[in-house]
C-alpha positions in Angstrom: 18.3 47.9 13.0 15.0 47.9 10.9 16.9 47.2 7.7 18.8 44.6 9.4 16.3 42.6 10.7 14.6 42.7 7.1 17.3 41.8 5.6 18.1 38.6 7.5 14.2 37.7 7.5 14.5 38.2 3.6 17.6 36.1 3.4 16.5 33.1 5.7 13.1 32.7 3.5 15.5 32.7 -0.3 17.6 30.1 1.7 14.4 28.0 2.7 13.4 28.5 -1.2 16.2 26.8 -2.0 16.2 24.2 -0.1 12.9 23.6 -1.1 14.0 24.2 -4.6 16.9 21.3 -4.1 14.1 18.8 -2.2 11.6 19.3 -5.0 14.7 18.6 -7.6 15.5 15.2 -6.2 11.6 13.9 -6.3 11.4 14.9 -9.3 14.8 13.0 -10.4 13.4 10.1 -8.3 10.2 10.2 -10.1 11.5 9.9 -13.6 14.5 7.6 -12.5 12.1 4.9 -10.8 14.9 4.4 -8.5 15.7 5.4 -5.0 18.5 7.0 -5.1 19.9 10.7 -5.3 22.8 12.2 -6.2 25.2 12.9 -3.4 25.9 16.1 -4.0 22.3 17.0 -3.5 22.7 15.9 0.2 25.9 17.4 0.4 24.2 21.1 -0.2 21.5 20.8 1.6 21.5 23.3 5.2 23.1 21.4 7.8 19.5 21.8 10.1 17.8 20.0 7.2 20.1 17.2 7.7 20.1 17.1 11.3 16.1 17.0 10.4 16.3 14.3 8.0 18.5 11.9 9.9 16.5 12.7 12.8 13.2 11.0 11.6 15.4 8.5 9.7 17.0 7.3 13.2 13.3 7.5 15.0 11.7 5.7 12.1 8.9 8.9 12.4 5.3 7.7 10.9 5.4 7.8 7.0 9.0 8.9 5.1 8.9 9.7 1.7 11.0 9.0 -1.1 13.5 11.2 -0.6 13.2 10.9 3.1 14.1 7.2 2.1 16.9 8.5 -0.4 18.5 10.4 1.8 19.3 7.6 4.3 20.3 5.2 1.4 22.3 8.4 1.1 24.0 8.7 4.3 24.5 4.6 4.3 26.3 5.1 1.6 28.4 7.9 1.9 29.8 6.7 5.8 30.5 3.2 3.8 32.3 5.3 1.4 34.5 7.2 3.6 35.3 4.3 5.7 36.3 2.3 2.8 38.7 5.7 1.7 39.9 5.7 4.7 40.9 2.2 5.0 42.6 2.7 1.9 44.5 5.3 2.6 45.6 3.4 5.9 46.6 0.5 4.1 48.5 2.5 1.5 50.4 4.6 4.4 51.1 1.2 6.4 52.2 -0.3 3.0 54.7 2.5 1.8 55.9 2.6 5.5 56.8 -1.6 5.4 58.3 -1.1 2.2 60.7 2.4 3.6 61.0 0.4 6.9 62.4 -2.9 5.0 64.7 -1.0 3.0 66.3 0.6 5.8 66.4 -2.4 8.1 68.1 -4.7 5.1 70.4 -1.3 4.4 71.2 -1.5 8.2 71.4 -5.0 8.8 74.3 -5.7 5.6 76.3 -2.9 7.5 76.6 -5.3 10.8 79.3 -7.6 9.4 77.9 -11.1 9.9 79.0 -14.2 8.7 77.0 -14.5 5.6 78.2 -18.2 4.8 75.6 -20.3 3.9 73.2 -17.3 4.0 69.4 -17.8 3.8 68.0 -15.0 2.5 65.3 -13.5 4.3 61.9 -13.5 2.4 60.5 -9.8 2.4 57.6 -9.4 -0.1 55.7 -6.3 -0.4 57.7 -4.9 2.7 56.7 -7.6 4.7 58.6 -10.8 5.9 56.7 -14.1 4.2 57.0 -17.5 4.3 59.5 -19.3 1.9 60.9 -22.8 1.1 64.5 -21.9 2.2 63.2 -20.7 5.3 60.8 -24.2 6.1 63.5 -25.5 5.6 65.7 -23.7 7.6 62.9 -24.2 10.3 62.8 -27.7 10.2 66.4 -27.9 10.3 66.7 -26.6 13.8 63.5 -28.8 14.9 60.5 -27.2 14.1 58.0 -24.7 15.6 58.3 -27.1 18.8 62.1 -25.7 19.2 60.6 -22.2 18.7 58.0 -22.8 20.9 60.9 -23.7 23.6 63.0 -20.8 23.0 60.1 -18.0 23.3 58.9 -19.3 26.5 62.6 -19.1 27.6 62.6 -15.7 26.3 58.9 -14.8 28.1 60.6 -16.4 31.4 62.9 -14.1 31.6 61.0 -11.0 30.0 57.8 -11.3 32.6 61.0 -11.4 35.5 62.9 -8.3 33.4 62.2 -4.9 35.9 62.0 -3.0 32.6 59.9 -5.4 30.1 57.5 -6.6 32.5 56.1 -3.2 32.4 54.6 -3.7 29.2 52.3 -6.6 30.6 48.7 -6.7 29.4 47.8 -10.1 29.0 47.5 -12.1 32.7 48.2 -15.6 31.0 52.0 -17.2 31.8 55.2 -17.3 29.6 54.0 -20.6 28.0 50.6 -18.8 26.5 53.0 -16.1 25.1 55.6 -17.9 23.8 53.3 -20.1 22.2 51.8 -16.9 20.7 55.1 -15.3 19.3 56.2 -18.7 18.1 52.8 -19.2 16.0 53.5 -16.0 14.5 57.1 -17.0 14.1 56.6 -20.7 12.4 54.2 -18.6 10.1 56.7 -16.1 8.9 59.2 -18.9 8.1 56.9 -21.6 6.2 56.3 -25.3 6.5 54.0 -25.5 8.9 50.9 -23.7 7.7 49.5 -20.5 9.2 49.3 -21.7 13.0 48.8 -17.7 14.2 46.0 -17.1 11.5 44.1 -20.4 12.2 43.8 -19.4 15.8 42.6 -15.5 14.7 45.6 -13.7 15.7 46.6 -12.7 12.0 46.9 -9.0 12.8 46.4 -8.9 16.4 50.4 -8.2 17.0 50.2 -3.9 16.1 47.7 -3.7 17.7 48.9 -5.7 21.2 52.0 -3.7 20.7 49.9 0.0 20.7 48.0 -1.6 24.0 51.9 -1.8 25.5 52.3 1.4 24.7 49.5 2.6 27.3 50.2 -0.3 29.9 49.5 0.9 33.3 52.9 -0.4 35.0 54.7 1.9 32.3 56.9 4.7 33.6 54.1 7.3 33.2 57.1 9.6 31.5 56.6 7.5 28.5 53.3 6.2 28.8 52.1 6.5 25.1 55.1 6.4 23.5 56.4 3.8 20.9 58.8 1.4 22.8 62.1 3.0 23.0 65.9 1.9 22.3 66.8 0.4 26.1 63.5 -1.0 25.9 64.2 -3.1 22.4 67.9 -3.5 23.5 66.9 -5.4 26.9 64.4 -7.1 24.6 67.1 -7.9 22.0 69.3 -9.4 24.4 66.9 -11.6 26.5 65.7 -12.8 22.9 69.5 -13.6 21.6 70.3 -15.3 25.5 67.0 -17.3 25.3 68.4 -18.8 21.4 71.7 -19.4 22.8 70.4 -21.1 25.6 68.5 -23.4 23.2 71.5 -24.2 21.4 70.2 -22.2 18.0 73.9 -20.3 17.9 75.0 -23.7 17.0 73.0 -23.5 13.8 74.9 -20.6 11.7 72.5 -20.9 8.8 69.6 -20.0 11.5 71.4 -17.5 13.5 72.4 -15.3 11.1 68.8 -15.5 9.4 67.3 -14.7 13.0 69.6 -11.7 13.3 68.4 -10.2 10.4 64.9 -11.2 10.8 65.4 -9.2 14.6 66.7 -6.7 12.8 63.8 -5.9 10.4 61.0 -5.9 12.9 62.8 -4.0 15.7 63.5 -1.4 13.3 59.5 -1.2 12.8 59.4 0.0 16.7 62.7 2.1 16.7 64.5 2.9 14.0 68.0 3.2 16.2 67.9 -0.4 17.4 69.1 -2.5 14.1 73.1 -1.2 14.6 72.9 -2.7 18.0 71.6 -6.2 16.6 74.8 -7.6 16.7 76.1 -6.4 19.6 73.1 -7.0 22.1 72.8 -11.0 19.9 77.0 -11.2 21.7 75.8 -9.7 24.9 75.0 -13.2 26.4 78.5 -14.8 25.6 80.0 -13.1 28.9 79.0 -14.6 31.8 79.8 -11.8 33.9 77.3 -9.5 32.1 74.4 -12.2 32.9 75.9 -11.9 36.5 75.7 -8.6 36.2 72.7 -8.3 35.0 71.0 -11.0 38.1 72.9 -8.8 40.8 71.2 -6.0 39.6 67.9 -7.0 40.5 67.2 -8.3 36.2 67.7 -4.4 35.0 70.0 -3.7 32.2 71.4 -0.7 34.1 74.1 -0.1 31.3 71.5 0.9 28.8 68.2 2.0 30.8 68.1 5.7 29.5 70.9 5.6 27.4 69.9 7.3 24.1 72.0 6.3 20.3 75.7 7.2 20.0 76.4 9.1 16.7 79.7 6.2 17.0 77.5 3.6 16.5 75.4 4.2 13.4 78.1 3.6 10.2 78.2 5.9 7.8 77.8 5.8 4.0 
């Protein structure tokens, strides 16, 4: 025990030496540099009590703090901004190589469907995401502007704020009209002509992130609270959407319609990648009046497809 006890004291007083060794290294590096800095490795090393001690009295401002005291919190100033600015990196890199997988699969997808491709506008994606082009201002001013978008997605937020299963996701308290006003900014801005409506009111990158609160909305079924929005959930979406359009009169428009399906069809497939092969089908579902009836009698629930997972039938192969 004796031996023990001697050997720890013994170790604990060549650790302080060091430490006090590494401290008397960096004044001295200060001294002869003239500058206040330190190199970060000799933070890095020190015991993580001395650092606990150092950014303690850096924190409480404690009475007079030497040069490395003063180092050392240049140090840690500089070594958070660091990381975060790695770490933002990183994230922009991930979310960047993930637009870029998720594009290619959605276009993949989307040629598979079968559409009427005459008089095609192509849709713009740059960098794996959808940006603004002059086919597609044009295209926009053709069916009447942000104004006609601005109709149809407060048709569409009518009928989604009524929907059993998409009214769930509610988190703001303002009507359909503030919504659709919202998703059609964001729209007009992806297809060009009429400046950046949804940056100029500071909602550039406010979509993800509305879309994670949705994921945690209170009303959710708590079985799936947390989890990204699922295929019933974007097919009920898809087809209030594609009703909404045709209520506008925007299937009368080919040009448009077929640009709007594929434009669907890349950002659903951001939020579940089984939804594009049902683009089609759920953009036909409002031609049949009975399944609107259908749909009313049953209390606005799309009982066909509520829990219904992806049929290997309906994803082509090749």
């Amino acid at each position: 025990m004796g031996t023990g006890t001697s050997s720890s004291k013994y170790k604990r007083k060549r650790e302080g030496h060091k430490t006090t060794m590494q401290l008397r290294e960096a004044d001295e590096e200060l001294e002869h540099s003239g500058n206040m800095t330190v190199e970060v490795h000799k933070w890095t090393t020190l015991p993580r009590s001395l650092k606990k001690m150092l950014q303690h009295r850096m924190n409480t401002g404690t009475s007079k703090i030497c040069p490395i005291m003063r180092s050392m919190k240049k140090i840690v100033l500089d070594e958070a901004d660091t990381k975060a600015k790695t770490q933002k990196s990183i994230v922009e890199e991930q979310k960047h190589t993930k637009r870029e997988e998720i594009s290619r699969n959605a276009i993949r997808m989307f040629g598979k469907l079968n559409l009427n491709y005459e008089g095609k506008v192509p849709l713009n994606v740059v960098n794996g995401d959808v940006e603004a082009s002059p086919a597609q201002a044009n295209l926009l001013n053709k069916i009447g502007g942000s104004a006609k978008l601005t109709k149809l997605c407060t048709r569409f937020y009518t009928k989604f704020l009524e929907d059993q299963l998409l009214r769930t996701f509610r988190i703001e308290e303002d009507g359909p009209d503030a919504h659709g006003m919202r998703l059609a900014d964001w729209i007009t801005e992806k297809m060009g002509g009429e400046g950046t409506p949804a940056t100029d009111k500071g909602r550039a990158n406010k979509r993800e992130w509305q879309h994670i609160k949705a994921y945690f909305a209170p009303k959710r079924d708590q079985t799936r609270q947390g989890q990204r929005f699922q295929l019933d959930d974007c097919r009920t979406w898809m087809r209030l959407m594609f009703w909404s359009a045709r209520e506008e009169g925007l299937d009368k428009f080919p040009m448009f319609w077929n640009w709007f399906l594929e434009f669907i069809s890349f950002y659903i497939d951001i939020y579940q990648m089984t939804a594009p092969p049902y683009v089609k089908r759920d953009a036909a579902w409002s031609i049949k009046k009975d399944n609107i009836e259908k749909y009313l009698s049953d209390n606005k629930l799309m009982r066909d497809i509520i829990g219904v997972g992806p049929l290997p039938e309906d994803f082509p192969q090749g």
